[in-house]
C-alpha positions as CSV (number, residue, x, y, z in Angstrom):
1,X,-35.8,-89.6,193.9
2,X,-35.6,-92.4,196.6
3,X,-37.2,-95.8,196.5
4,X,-38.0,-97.1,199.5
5,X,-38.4,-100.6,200.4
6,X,-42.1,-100.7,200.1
7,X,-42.1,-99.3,196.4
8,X,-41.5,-103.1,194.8
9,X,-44.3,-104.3,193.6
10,X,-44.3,-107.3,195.5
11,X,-47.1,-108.6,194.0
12,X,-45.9,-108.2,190.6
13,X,-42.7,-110.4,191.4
14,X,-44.2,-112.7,193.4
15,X,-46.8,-113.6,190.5
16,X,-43.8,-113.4,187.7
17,X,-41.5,-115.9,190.1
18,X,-44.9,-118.1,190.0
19,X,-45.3,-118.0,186.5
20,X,-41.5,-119.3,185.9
21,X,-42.0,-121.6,188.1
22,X,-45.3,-123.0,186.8
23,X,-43.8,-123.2,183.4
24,X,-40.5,-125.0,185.0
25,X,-43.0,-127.5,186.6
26,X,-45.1,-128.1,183.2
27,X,-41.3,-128.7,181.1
28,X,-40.4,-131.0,183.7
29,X,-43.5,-133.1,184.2
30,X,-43.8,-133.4,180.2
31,X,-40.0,-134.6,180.1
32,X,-40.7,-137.0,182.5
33,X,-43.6,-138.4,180.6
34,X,-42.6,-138.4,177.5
35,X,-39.1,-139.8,178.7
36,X,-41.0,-142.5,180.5
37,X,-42.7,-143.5,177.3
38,X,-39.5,-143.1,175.4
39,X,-37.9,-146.1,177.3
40,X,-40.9,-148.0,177.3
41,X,-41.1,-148.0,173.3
42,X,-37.2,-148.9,173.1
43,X,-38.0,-152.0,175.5
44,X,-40.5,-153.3,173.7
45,X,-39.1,-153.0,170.5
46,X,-36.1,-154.8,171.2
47,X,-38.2,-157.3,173.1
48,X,-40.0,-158.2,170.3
49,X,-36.4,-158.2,168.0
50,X,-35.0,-161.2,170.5
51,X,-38.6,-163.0,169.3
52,X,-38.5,-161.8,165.6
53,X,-35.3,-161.4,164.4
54,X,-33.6,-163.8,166.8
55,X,-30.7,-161.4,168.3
56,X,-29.2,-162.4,171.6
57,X,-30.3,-161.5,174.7
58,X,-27.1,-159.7,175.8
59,X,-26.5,-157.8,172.3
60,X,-30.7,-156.7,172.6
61,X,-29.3,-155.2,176.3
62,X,-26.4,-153.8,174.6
63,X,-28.3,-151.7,171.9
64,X,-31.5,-151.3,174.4
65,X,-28.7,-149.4,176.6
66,X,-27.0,-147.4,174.2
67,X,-30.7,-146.3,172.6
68,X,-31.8,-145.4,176.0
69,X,-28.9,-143.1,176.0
70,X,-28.8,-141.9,172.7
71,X,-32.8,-141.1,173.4
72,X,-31.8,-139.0,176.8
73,X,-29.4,-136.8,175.5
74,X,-31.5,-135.7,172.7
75,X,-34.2,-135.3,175.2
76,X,-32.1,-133.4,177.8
77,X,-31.2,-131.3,174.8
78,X,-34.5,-130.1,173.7
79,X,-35.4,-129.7,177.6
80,X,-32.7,-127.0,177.8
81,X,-34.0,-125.6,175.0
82,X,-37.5,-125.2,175.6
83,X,-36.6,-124.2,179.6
84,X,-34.2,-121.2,178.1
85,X,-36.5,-120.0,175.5
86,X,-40.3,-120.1,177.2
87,X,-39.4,-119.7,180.2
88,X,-36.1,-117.2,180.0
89,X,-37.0,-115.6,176.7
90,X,-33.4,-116.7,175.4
91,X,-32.9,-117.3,171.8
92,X,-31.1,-120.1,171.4
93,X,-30.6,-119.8,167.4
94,X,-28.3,-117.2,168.2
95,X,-26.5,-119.7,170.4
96,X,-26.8,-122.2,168.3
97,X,-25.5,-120.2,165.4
98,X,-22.2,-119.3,167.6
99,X,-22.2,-122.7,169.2
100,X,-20.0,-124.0,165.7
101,X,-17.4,-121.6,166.4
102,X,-17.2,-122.2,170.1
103,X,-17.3,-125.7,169.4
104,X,-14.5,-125.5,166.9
105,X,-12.4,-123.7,169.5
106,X,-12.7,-126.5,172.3
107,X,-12.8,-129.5,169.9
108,X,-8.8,-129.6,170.0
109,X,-9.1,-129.9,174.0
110,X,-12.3,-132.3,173.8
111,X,-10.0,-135.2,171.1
112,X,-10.7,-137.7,174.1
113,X,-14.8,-137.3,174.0
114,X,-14.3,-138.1,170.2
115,X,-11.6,-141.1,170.8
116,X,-14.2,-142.4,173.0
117,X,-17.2,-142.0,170.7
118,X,-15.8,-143.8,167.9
119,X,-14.4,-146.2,169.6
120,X,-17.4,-146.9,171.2
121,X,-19.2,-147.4,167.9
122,X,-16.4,-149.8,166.4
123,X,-17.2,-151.6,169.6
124,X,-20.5,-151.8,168.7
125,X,-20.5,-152.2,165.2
126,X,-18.1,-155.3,165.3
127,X,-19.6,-157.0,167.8
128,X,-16.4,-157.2,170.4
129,X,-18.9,-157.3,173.4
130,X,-22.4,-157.3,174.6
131,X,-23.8,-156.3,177.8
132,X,-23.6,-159.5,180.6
133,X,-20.3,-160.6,178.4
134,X,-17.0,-161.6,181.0
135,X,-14.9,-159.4,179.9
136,X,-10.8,-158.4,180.5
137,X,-9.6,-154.7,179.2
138,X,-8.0,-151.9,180.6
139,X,-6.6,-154.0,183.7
140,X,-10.1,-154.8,184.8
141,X,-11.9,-158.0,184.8
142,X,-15.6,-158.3,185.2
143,X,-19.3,-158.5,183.6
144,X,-19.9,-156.0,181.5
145,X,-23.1,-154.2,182.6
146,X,-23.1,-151.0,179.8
147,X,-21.9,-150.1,176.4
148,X,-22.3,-146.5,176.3
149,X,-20.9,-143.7,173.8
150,X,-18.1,-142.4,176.0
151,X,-17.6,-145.5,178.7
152,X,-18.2,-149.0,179.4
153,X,-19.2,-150.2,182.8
154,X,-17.6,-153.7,184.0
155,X,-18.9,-154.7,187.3
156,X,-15.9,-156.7,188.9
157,X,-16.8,-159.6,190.9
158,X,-16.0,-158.2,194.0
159,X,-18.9,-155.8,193.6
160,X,-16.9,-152.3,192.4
161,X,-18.1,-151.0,189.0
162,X,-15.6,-149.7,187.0
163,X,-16.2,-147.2,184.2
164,X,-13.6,-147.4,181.3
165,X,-13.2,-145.0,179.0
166,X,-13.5,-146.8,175.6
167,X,-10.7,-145.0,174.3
168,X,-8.5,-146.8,176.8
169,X,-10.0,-150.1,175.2
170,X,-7.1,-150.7,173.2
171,X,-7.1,-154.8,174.1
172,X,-10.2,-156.7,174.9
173,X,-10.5,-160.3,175.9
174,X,-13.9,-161.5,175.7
175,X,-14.4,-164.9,178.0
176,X,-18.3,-165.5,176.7
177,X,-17.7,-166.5,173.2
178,X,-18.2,-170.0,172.7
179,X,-18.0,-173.1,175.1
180,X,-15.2,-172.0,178.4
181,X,-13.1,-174.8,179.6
182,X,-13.1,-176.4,182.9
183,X,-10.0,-178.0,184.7
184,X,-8.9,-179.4,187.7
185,X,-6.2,-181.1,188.8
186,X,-6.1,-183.8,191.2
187,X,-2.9,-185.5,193.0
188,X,-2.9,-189.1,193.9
189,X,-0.7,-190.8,196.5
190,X,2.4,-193.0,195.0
191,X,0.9,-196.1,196.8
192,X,-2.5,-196.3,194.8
193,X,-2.6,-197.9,191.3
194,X,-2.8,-195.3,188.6
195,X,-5.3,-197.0,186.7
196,X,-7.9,-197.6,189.1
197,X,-7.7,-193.9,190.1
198,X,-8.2,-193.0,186.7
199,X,-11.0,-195.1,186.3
200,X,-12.5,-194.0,189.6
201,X,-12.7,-190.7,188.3
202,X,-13.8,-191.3,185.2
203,X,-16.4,-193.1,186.7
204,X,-17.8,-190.0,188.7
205,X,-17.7,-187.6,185.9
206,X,-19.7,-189.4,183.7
207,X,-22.6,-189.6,186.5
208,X,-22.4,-185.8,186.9
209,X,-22.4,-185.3,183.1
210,X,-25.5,-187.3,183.2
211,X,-27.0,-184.8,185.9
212,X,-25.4,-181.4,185.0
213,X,-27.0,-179.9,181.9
214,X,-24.4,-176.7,182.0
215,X,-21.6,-179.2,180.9
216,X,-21.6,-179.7,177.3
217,X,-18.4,-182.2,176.4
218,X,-16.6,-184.3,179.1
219,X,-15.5,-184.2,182.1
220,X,-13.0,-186.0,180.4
221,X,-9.8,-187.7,182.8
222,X,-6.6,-186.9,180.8
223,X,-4.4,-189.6,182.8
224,X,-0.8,-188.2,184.3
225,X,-0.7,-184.9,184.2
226,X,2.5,-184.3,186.1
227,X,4.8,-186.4,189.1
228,X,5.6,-184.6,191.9
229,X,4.7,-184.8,195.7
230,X,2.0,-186.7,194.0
231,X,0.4,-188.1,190.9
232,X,-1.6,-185.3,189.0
233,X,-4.2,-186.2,187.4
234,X,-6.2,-183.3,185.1
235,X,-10.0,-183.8,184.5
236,X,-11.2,-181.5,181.7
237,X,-15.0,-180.5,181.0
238,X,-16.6,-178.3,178.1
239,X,-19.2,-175.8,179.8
240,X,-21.5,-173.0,178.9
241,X,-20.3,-169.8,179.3
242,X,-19.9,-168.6,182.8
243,X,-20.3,-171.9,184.5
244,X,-16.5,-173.3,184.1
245,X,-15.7,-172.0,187.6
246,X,-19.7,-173.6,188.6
247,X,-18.4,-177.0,187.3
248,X,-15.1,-177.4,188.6
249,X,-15.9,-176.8,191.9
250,X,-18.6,-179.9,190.9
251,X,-16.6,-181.8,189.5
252,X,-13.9,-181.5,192.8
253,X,-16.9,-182.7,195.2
254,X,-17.9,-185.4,193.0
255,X,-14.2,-186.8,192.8
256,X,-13.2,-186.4,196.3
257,X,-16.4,-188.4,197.0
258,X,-15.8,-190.9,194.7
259,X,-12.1,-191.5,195.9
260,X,-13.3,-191.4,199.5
261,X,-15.6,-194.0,198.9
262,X,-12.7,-196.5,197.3
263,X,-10.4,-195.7,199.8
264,X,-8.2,-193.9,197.4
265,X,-6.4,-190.8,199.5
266,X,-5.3,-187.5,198.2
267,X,-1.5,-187.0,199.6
268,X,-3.2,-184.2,201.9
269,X,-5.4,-186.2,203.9
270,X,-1.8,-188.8,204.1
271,X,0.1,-186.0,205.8
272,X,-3.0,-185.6,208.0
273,X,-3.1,-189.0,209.4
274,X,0.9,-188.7,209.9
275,X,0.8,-185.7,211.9
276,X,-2.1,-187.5,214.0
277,X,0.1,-190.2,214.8
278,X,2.8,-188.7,215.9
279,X,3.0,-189.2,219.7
């Protein structure tokens, strides 16, 4: 017997395609509400733990992120399970059921996934960093922006993001723990009195302790630091975290001012004025 193209019941297709599609539509928009509501709930409760319970802002960030995560797996889960059994008619039991095998087959080629997870929650769990922490690990230097199961995003301070696999977190450095150190070094010109210098300088960092919050001990002048083409002379400061590099370049303004203004000349300024007279 032949068929021929106007047999289909065209109708019937059309209206079965619509009805996939409409339950496709219904999944989706009900993911997206409920994980809209999902991430609102985590928010607020960890809002209202920096309040109550007194956790820092960048270890509330790190667990907000990682429960968002945690949160949208699951959710992404049940959404492929509810999309392949109302709307395909697949039983996923059966899938599940086989899925332990299967899974038992590929866990020898998936050791990295695990590496990375339970690094991940050692990470976590002793507190070696916290999202907005400055960070150095895996060659990379930067802020860290995520702590996730499998990687951890550093944002570098020329703007890339790099995503490092915690597995290949083998040596951290965390920057952001405690007071950071600020230090600069400034020369002097054999034909100025060492002393007076010092006291120069000393001079200006106390104003700018007195008007910079951010510095908590010093700026402090430590006298002779070396002798070379000039007199070095170190200034050191105790900031918050993140503002060492903020202060030194503070501190450098405020000192070339203040030497400026008692005719007290670095030797590059010197070599300056001898290149200008030279006829």
């Amino acid at each position: 017997m032949n068929f021929g193209f106007f047999d289909f019941n065209f109708y019937a297709i059309l209206l079965a395609i619509g009805s996939i599609l409409l339950e496709l539509i219904v999944i989706i928009v009900v993911y997206s509400i409920v994980k809209s509501i999902g991430n609102k709930v985590i928010t607020r409760v960890f809002s209202r733990a920096i309040e109550r319970q007194g956790i820092s802002l960048g270890r509330a960030k790190t667990l907000e992120k990682l429960t968002v995560n945690a949160f949208t797996y699951v959710l992404t889960f049940l959404l492929i399970v509810m999309v392949l059994e109302n709307v395909f008619g697949v039983q996923t039991t059966a899938i599940l059921a086989g899925a332990g095998v299967v899974g038992l087959a590929i866990g020898f080629g998936a050791q990295g996934l695990v590496s990375d997870v339970v690094t991940g929650f050692f990470l976590l769990l002793e507190k070696q960093v916290d999202v907005d922490d400055y960070v150095t690990t895996a060659g990379f230097s930067g802020i860290v922006e995520e702590v996730g199961l499998r990687t951890t995003k550093i944002r570098d301070f020329d703007g890339s993001l790099h995503y490092v696999p915690n597995r290949e977190i083998s040596k951290l450095s965390n920057h952001s723990r405690g007071n950071m150190l600020a230090l600069v070094d400034i020369g002097v010109t054999y034909d100025k009195d060492i002393d007076e210098a010092v006291e120069v300088m000393q001079r200006a960092c106390d104003e700018l302790a007195e008007q910079e919050e951010t510095i908590k001990e010093g700026p402090n002048v430590v006298a002779v630091q070396g002798l070379g083409a000039s007199k070095v002379i170190r200034i050191i400061a105790k900031t918050e975290n993140m503002q060492q590099r903020a202060v030194e370049r503070k501190i450098r303004k405020a000192i070339n001012a203040a030497l400026e203004a008692n005719g007290i000349n670095i030797p590059f300024l010197d070599q300056i004025k001898l290149e200008n007279n030279v006829e």
